[in-house]
N, C-alpha and C positions, 0 to 999 in steps of 0.2 A: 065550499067557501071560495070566493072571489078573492084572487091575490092582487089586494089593491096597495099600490104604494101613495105615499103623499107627492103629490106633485102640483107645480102651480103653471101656470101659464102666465106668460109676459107677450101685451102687445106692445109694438114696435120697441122692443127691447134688442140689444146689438151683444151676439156672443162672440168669442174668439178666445182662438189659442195662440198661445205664446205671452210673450210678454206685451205687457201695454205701453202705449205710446207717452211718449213722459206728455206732463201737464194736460190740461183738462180743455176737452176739446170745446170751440167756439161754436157758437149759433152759427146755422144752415138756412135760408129762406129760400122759398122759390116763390116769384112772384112775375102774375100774375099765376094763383092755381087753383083750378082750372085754367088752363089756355087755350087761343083760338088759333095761336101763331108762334111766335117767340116768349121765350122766358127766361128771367136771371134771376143767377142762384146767387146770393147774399151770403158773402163770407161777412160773418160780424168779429173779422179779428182787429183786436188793438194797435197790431203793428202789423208789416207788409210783409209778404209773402207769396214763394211759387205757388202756384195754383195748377190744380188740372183734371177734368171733370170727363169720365165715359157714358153716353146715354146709350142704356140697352134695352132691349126690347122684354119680352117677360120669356123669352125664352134663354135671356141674356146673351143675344148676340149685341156684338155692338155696333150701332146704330151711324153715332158718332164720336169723336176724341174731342176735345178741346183744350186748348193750353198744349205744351206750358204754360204759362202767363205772370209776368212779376206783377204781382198787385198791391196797394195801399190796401191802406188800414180802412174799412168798412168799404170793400171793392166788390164788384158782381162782375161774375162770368157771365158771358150772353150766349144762348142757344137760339137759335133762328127757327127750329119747327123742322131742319131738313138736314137728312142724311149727309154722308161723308160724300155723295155722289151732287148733289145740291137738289134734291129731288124730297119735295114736301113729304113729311111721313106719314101715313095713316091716322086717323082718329083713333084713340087709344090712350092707356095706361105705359108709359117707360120708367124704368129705374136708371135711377142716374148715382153715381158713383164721384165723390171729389176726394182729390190729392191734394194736400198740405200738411205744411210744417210737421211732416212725418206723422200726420193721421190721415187714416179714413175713414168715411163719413157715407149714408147713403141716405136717399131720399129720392120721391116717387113725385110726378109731373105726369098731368092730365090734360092730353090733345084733345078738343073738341073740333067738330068741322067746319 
């Protein structure tokens, strides 16, 4: 007999250990996505806050940092398409990483060429 357990599978479902960040985290957008060039990520929060966003590669090296940044209430971080060196990045898939009001958040942006 097959030792099968129940188990389920969750897409883009977010695990972690430890304790969780108080209150309930805000909507994320990135817009334009797909991209040709630059994209910004859409914090949908009520009220203002640091901000700071790592774009990494899929092998999670990072690409680039952004922010800190004090931002209003429905503010977007601007990423321009080009490394920490200012040198356009590849066509490709990056995961992008944002800091705020003590959460983290992750979300995926698609370079086209």
């Amino acid at each position: 007999t097959l030792g099968l357990s129940k188990t389920s599978i969750g897409i883009d479902i977010a695990l972690g250990v430890g304790a969780p960040a108080s209150g309930v985290p805000h909507a994320l957008r990135v817009e334009p996505n797909p991209s040709f060039g630059g994209v910004r990520f859409v914090l949908e929060d009520p009220v203002g806050s640091l901000a700071e966003a790592e774009v990494m590669d899929l092998l999670g090296r990072v690409v680039r940092r952004l922010g800190p940044a004090p931002l209003g209430a429905h503010a977007s971080i601007v990423w321009d398409g080009r490394n920490a060196q200012g040198t356009r990045v590849p066509a490709g898939l990056y995961l992008v990483r944002v800091r705020r009001a003590g959460q983290v958040q992750n979300t995926r942006v698609m370079l086209l060429q």
